[in-house]
N, C-alpha and C positions, 0 to 999 in steps of 0.2 A: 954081151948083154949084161951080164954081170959086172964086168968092169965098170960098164956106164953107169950101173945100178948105182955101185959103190962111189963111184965118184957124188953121183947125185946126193946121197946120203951124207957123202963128206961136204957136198955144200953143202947140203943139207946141216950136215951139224953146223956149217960153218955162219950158216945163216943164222942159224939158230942162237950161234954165239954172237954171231953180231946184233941179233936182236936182244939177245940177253944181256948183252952189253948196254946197248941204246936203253935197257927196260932198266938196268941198274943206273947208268945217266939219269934216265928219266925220273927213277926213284930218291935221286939223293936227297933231293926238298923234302921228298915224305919223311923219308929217314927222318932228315934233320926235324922233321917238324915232330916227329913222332919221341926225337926225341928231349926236344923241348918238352911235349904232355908229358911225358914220364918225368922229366924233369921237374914241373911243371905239379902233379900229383903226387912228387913224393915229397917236395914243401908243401904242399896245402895239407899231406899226412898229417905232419907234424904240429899241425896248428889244432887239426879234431883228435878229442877222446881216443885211444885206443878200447876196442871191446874187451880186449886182455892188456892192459896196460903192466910192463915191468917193474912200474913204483907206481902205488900207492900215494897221494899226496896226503899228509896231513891236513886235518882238520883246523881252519883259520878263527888262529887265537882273539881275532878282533871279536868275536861274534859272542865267545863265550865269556870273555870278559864285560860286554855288555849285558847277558843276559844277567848275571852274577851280582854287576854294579845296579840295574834294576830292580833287584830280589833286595840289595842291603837298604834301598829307598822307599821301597814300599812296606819292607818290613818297621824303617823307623814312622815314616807317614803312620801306620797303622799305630804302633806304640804311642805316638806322638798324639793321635785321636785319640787310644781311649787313658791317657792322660787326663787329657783336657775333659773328657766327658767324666771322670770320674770326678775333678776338683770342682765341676758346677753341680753334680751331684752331696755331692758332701758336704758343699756350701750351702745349697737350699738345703737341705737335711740337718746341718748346725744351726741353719739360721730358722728353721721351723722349731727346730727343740729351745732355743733361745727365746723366741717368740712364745713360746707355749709356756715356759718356766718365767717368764716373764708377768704370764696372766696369773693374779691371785686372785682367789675368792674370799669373804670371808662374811662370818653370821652374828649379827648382833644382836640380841633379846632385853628388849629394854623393859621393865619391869615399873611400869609406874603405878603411882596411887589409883589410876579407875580405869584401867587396864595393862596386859599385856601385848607389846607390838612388837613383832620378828624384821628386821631389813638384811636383805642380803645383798651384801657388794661386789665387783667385781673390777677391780684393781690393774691397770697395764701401761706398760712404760715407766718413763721413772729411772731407765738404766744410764749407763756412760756416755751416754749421748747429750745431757743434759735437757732433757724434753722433760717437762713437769708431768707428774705422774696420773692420769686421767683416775676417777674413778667413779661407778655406773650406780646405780641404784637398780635393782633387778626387779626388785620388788618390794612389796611389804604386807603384813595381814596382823591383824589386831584382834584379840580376844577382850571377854570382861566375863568375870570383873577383875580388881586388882589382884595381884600376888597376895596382898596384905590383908583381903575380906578371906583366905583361908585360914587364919589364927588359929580356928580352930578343926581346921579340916586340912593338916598339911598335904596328905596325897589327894585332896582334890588342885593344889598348886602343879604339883605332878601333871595330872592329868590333863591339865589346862595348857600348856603349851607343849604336849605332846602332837597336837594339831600344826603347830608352829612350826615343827621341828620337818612332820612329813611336807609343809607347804616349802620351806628350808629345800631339803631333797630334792622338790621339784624344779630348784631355780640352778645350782650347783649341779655338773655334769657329774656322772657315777665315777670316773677314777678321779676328780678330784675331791672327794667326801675325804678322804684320809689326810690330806695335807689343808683342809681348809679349820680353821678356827671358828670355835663357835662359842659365846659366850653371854653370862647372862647380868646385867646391871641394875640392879632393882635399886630406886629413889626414896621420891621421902616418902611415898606411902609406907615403906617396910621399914624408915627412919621410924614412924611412930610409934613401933613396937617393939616390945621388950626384945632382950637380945635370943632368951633362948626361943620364943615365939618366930622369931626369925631365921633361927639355926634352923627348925622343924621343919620350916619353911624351902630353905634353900637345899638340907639335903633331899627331900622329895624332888627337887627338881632337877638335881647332882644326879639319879639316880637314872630318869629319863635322858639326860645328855651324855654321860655314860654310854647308854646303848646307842647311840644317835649316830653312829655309824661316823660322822666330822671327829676332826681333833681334839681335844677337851682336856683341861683337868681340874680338879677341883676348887683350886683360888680361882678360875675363871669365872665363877660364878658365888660373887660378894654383893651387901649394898658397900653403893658408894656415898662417899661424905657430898655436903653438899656442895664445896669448895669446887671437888674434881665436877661435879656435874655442871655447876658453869663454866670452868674450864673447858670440858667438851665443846659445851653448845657455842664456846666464844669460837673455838679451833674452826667447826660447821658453820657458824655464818661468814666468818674471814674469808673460807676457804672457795666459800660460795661466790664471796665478793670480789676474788682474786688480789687481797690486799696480804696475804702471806709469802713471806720469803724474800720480802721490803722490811722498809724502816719501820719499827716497829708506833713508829708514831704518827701514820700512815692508816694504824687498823683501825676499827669502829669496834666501840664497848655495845654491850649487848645489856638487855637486861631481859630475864628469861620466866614467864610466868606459865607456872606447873600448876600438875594438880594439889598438889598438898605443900608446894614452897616456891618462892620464887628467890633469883639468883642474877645479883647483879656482878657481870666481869669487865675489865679495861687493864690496856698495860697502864702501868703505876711506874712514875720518877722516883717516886718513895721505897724503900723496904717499907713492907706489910709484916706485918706478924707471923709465925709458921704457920697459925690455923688457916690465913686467908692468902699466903701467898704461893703461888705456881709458877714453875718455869718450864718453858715450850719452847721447845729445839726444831727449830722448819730449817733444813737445808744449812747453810753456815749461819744463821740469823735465829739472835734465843731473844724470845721474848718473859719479858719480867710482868706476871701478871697478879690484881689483885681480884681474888673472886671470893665473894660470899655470899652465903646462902640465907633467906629467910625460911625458916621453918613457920607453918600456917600460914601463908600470908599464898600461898597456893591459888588459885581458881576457884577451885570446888573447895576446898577448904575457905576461905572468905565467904564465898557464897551464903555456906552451910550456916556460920556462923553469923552474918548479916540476918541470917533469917532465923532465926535462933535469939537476935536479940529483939529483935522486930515485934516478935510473938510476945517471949517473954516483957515486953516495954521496959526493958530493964539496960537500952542501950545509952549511952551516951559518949561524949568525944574523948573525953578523959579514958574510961574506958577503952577506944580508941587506941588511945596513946600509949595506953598502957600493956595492949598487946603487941605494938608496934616494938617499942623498948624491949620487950620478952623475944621478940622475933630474930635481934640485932645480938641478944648475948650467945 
């Protein structure tokens, strides 16, 4: 029984082996195929990440050198803006101080026989651009009586166009009072009086412009002959008429009736005499003018004196003439 057993067993192994043979046949495909997947998985290894990778890859130079080339463009863009913003700043900033140095003020106190009248002007353009120089009339205010009824009361002359002076102030902005000119031109009323009656006269009013806060000094306040005073008044009507800074024989003569004289101006082909002749520089164009003044032959002065012979009946034409002649030397 034993023997049989044993044998059984040895087929037994033998079966065994022959099935484990058959089982290896049977298996070769798996093998193989198994070892394709290994195959198979240890190239697709090589394509993913390692969790512990043995190198390291550097960090890719394209990336940083864009970041780098971005930062030197935004930095010049930025530079490049506030360029540009700083030169239109500074342009309107020159060009408002040009504009502003541009605008003058200035205060004229005309002094006549039966009153005094303040005008303040203000002055703009006129620079390298060649645009004719505008200029405003701001205002004006008039007292009385004349400079010339203080003879004998010089600081009431003073006090009399100390009024002027604060209405002056009110037309002229506060930082411009220091660069503006102010001055005073007193005519024939203060012609008809002696010199030192006049001196008395003008330093009480030097003394007022002085504190007056505007520019000053004291030749700015003279009379004037009566030559310059049509001269002026020819410069203001021209100027009005837009015939200056043309041919001078283009302009219109004036003749100018004041209180206390009248004044006739025209440019003259002739040389005039030093008393009655003026020359006037507008732009590149000088004009040659002849101006002269009648003393009495005034407004109020005629007037007074029409009525004066009236009364008296002591007039006649001769008479007349004879003051006209007096008027002319």
């Amino acid at each position: 029984m034993r023997r049989s057993n044993a044998r059984n067993r040895v087929a037994s192994n033998s079966s065994n082996d022959n099935n484990n043979n058959s089982t290896n046949k049977m298996m070769d495909p798996a093998m193989k195929l198994q070892l394709r997947s290994t195959t198979t998985t240890t190239t697709s290894s090589t394509t993913r990440p390692s969790l512990f990778p043995r190198h390291v890859p550097k960090p890719s130079t394209t990336t940083s050198a864009s970041k780098s080339r971005f930062a030197v463009i935004a930095t010049l863009l930025l530079t490049l803006l506030f360029l540009v913003t700083y030169k239109i700043i500074s342009s309107k900033s020159s060009s408002h101080l040009s504009s502003q140095k541009a605008v003058r003020y200035g205060v004229i106190i005309d002094g006549g026989s039966t009153g005094t009248r303040i005008h303040v002007l203000r002055s703009s353009g006129g620079g390298g651009d060649g645009k004719k120089r505008e200029v405003l009339d701001l205002g004006s205010m008039r007292v009385n009586p004349g400079l010339s009824s203080f003879a004998k009361d010089p600081e009431g002359a003073g006090r009399s166009i100390r009024e002027l002076v604060e209405f002056g102030k009110g037309k002229v902005p506060r930082e411009k009072w220091a660069h503006t000119e102010i001055r005073l031109m007193a005519t024939a009323g203060m012609r008809l009086l002696g010199l030192e009656a006049q001196g008395r006269i003008l330093e009480a009013c030097r003394t007022v412009l002085r504190s007056s806060a505007f520019k000053f000094r004291d030749d700015w306040a003279s009379v004037i002959t009566g030559s310059d005073e049509g001269m002026y008044a020819w410069v203001i009507a021209n100027y009005a008429l837009g015939t200056l800074g043309g041919d001078p024989l283009d302009t219109t003569g004036i003749i100018e009736l004041g209180g206390a004289s009248a004044q006739v101006t025209f440019v003259s082909r002739e040389t005039a005499d030093s008393g009655s002749s003026r020359i006037v520089k507008f732009g590149n164009t000088t004009y040659n003018l002849y101006s002269h003044s009648f003393l009495h032959y005034g407004l109020n002065v005629a007037h007074d004196s029409w009525r004066e012979a009236l009364v008296s009946k002591d007039f006649n034409l001769v008479q007349l003439l004879n003051l006209f002649r007096r008027g002319c030397e």
